[in-house]
DOLODO-115443 format. One line per field, with one value per residue (C-alpha): residue number from 1; chain; x, y, z. Coordinates in Angstrom, 2 decimals, padded with zeros to 5 digits, always signed. Example, Ala and Ser with C-alpha at 12.3 -4.5 7.8 and 13.67 -1.06 7.14 Angstrom:
i = [1 2]
ch = [A A]
X = [+012.30 +013.67]
Y = [-004.50 -001.06]
Z = [+007.80 +007.14]
***
This chain:
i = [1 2 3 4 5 6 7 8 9 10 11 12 13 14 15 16 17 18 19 20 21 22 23 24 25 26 27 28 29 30 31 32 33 34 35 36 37 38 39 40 41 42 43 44 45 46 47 48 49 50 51 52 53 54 55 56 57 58 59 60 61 62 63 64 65 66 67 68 69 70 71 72 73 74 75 76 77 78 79 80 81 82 83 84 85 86 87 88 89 90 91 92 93 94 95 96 97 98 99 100 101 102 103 104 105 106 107 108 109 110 111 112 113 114 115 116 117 118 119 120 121 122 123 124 125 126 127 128 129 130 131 132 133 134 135 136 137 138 139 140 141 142 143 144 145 146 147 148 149 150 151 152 153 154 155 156 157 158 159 160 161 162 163 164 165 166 167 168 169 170 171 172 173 174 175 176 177 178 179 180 181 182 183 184 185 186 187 188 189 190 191 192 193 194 195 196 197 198 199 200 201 202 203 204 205 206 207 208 209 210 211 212 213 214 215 216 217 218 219 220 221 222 223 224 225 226 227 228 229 230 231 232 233 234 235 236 237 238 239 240 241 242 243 244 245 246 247 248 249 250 251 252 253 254 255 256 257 258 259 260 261 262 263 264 265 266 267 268 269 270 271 272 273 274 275 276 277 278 279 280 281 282 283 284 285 286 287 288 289 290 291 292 293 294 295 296 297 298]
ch = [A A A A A A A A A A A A A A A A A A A A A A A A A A A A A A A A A A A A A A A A A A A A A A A A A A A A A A A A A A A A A A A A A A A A A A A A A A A A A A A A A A A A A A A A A A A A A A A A A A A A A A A A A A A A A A A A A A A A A A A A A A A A A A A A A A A A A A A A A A A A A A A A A A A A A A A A A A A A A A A A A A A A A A A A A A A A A A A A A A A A A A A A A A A A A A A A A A A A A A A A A A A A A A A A A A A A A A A A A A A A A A A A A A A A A A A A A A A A A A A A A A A A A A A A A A A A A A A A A A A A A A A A A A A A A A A A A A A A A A A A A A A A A A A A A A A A A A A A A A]
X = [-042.85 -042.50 -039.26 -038.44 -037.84 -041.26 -042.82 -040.99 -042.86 -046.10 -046.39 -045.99 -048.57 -051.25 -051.02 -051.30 -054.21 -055.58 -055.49 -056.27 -059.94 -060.68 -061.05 -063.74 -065.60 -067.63 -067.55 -063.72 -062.85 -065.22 -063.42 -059.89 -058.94 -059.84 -057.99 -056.80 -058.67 -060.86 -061.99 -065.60 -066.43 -070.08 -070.09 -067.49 -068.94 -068.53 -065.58 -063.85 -064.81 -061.60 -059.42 -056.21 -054.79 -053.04 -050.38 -048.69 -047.11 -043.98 -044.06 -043.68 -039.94 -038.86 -039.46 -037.81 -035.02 -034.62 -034.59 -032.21 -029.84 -029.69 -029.35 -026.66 -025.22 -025.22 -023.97 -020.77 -019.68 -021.30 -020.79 -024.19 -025.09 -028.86 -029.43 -028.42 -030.59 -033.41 -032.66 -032.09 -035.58 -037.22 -035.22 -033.96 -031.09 -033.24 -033.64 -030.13 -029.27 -031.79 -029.75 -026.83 -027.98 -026.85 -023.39 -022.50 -021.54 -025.55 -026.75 -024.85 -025.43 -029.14 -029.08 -028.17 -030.22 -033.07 -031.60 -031.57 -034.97 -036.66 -034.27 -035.03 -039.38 -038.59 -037.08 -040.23 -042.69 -041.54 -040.34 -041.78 -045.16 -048.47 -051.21 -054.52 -055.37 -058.44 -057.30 -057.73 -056.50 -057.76 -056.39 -055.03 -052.93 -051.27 -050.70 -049.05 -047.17 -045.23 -044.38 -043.59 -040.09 -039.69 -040.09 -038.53 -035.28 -035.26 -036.07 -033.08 -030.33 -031.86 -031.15 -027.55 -027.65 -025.21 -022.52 -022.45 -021.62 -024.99 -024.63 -021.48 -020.03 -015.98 -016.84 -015.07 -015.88 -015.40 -016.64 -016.26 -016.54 -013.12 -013.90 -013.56 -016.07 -018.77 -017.81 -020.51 -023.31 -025.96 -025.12 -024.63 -027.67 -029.51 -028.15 -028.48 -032.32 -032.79 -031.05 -033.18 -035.98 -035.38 -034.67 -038.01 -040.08 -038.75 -039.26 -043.15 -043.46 -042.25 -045.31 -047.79 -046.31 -047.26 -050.06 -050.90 -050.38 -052.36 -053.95 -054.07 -057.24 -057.61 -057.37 -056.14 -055.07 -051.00 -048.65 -045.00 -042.65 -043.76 -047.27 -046.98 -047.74 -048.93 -051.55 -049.74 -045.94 -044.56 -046.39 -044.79 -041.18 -041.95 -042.29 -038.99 -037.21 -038.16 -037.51 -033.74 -033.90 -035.08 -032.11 -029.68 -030.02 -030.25 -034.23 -032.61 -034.15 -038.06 -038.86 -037.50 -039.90 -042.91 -041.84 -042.08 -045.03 -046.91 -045.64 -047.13 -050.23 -050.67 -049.88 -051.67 -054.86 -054.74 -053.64 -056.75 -059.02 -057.12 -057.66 -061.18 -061.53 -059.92 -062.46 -065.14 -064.27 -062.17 -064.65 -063.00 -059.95 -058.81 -055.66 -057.39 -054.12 -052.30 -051.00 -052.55 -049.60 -047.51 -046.10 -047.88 -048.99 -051.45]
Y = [+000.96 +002.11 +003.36 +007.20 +007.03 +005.95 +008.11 +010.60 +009.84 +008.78 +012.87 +013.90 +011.10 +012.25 +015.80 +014.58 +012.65 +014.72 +017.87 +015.85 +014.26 +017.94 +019.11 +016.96 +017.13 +020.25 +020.13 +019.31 +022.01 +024.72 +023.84 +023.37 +025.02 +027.98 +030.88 +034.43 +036.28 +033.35 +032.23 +033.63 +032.71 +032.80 +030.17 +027.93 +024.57 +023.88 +021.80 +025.07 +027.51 +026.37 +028.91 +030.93 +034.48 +033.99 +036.90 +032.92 +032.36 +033.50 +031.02 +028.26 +029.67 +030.63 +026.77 +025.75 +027.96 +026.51 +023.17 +023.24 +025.43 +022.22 +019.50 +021.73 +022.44 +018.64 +017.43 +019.70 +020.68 +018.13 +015.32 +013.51 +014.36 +013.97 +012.67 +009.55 +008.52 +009.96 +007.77 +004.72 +005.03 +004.73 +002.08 -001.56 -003.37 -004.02 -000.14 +000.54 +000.93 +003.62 +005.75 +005.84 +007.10 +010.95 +011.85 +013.83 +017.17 +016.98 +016.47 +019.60 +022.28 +020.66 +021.85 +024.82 +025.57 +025.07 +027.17 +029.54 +029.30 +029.18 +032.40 +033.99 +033.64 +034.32 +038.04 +038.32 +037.61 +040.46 +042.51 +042.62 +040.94 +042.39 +040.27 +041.56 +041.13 +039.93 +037.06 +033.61 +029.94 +026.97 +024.75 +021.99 +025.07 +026.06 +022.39 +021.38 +024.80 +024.09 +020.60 +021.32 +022.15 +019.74 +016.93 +019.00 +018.99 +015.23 +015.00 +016.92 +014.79 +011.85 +009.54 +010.32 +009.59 +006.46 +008.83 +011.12 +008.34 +008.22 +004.87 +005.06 +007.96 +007.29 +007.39 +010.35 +013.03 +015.86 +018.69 +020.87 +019.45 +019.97 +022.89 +020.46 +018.00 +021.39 +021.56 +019.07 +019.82 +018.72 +020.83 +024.02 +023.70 +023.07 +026.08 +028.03 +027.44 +027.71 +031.31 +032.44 +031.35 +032.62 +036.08 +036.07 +034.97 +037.82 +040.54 +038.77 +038.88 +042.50 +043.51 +041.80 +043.54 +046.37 +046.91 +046.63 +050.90 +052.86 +054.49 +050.95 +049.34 +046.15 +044.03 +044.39 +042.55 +041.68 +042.51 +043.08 +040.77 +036.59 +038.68 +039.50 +035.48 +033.51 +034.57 +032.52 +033.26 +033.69 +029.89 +028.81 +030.29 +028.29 +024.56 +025.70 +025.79 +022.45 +021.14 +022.34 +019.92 +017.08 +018.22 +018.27 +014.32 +013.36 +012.91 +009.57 +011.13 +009.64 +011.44 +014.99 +013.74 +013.41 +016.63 +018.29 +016.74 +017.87 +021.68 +020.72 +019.38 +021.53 +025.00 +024.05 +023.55 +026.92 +028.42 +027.28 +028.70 +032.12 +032.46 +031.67 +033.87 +036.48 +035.57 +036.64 +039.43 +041.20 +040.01 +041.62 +043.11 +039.62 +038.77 +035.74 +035.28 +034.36 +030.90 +029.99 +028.74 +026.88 +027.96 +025.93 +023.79 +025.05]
Z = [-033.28 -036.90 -037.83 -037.64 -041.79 -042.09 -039.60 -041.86 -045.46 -043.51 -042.16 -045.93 -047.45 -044.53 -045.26 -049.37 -049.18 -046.48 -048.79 -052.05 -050.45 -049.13 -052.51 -053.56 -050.18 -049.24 -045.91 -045.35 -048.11 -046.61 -042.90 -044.41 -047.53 -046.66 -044.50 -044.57 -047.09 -048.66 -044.85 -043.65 -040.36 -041.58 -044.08 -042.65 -041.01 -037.52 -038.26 -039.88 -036.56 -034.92 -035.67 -034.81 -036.08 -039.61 -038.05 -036.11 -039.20 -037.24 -035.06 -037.92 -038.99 -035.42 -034.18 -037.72 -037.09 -033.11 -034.64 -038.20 -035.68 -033.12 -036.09 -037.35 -033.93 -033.35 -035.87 -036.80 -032.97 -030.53 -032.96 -032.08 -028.15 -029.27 -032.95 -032.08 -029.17 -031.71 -034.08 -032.04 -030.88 -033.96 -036.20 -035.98 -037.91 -040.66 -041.50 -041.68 -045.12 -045.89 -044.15 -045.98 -049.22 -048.93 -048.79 -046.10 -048.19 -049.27 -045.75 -044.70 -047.61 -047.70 -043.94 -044.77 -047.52 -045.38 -042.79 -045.08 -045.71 -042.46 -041.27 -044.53 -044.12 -040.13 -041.37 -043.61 -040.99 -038.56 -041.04 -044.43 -044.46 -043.07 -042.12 -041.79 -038.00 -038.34 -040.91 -039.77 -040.08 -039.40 -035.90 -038.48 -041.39 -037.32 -036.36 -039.93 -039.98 -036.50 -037.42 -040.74 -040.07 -037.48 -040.11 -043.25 -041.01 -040.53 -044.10 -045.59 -043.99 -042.54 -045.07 -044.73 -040.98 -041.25 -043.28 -040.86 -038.06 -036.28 -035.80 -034.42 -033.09 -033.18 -037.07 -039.11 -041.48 -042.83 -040.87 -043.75 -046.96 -048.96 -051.86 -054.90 -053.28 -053.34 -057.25 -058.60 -061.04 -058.87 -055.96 -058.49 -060.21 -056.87 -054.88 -058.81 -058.47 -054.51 -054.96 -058.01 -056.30 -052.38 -054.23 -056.40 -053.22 -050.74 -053.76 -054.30 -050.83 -050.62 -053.62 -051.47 -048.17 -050.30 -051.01 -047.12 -047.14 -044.97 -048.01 -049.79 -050.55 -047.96 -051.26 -054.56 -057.69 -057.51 -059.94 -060.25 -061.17 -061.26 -060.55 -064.28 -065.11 -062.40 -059.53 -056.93 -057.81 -054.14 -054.13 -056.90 -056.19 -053.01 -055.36 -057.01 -053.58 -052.59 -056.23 -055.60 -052.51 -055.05 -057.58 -054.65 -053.55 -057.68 -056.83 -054.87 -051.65 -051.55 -048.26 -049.86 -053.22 -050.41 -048.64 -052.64 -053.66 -050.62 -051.67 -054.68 -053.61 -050.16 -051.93 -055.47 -053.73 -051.99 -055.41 -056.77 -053.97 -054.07 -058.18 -057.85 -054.68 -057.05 -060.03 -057.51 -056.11 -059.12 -062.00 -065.26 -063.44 -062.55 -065.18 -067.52 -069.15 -066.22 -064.77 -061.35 -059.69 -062.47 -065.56 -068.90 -066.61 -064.06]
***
């Protein structure tokens, strides 16, 4: 059985080259790339007719809530009832040292961070945002959303499994990392950037809330804010939060660089179909002088 670190990075390289071959294939970018306001039952292939509501979304952040609560929960008050059996599943002797590479004050604010997060987009989905209800995703955007989370929360801490005494419970730490152990640049300019970011993403994803008015038109071109310079800003605040999980581990984590490149990869190909969605339907009113998704670069 492979080990539960490679399990881990294999998820992330999947959804990567999974994404990456649908944009040069008509048929799997017809069935996969597209949803919400680019998806047309009529056009899509078979393979894209297997649908759900886009309004789920919910149910992405309320299972990654459930589960960063219990790693949390586990680890600082039950001390490993359930990580460790997990683990010990999934990895041999061998594997060992890969899991000591995170300190156990960056497994814990990295936890947190990402609690955070999934609480944060949880508030949005029942209280800010405003799917269409007759929007649609595809069977395989719902399957990756729900395990998303599941994975991401490994991800964040799981290479700092042996620090935190996985491997042997009598080990000790420190629930709560002392103050001066917090005071390091990498975990200020981490939490810096996943602040600036989280903050720019609810107010994007307030403007788009917005213009779901009862005397709104059903579509519209965005602005406000990131809007200003990039069509997909809320996407691209979105890169910048997983970048500060990068920044946090000194970019020593590989399965957080997999977990960021797929952000990359997954939300830059759905950039793309929105701007040229937008292109279509907007003709001159669509911004030409805007980014797509990434500043100077994209």
């Amino acid at each position: 059985m492979l080990p539960l670190l490679t399990l881990l990075r294999l998820y992330y390289l999947t959804l990567i080259s999974t994404s990456s071959i649908s944009t040069v294939v008509p048929t799997l970018r017809a069935s996969l790339l597209k949803y919400g306001k680019t998806y047309s039952a009529e056009a899509a292939p078979v393979l894209g007719r297997v649908t759900v509501a886009k309004s789920l979304f919910w149910q992405f952040y309320v299972i990654g809530f459930i589960w960063v609560s219990l790693l949390l929960v586990d680890i600082l008050y039950l001390r490993f009832s359930f990580i460790p059996w997990l683990v010990h599943i999934w990895c041999d002797e061998s594997d060992y040292d890969a899991y000591y590479r995170q300190d156990t004050d960056v497994c814990l604010i990295g936890l947190m961070m990402l609690f955070i997060q999934v609480s944060r987009r949880g508030y949005e989905c029942f209280f800010v945002e405003k799917p269409s209800k007759d929007a649609r995703m595809h069977i395989g955007h719902y399957l990756v959303g729900i395990t998303f989370y599941l994975v991401t929360g490994l991800a964040v801490c799981i290479e700092g499994f042996g620090n935190l005494g996985v491997f042997d419970v009598n080990a000790s730490f420190l629930v709560f990392p002392l103050v001066t152990s917090l005071v390091k640049p990498k975990i200020i300019f981490s939490a810096i950037l996943f602040v600036i970011a989280s903050y720019h993403q609810h107010k994007l994803h307030k403007i788009l809330a917005s213009l779901r008015g009862p005397n709104s038109p059903k579509y519209s071109v965005t602005k406000g804010d990131w809007f200003d310079h990039i069509s997909s800003a809320h996407y691209f605040a979105e890169i910048l939060i997983y970048l500060s999980f990068v920044m946090l581990n000194n970019g020593e984590n590989i399965t957080l660089w997999l977990a960021f490149l797929w952000t990359i990869v997954g939300l830059g190909v759905t950039a793309r179909e929105n701007d040229q969605w937008g292109k279509e339907k907007f003709k001159e009113d669509w911004p030409r002088n805007r980014y797509v998704i990434i500043p100077w670069i994209y």
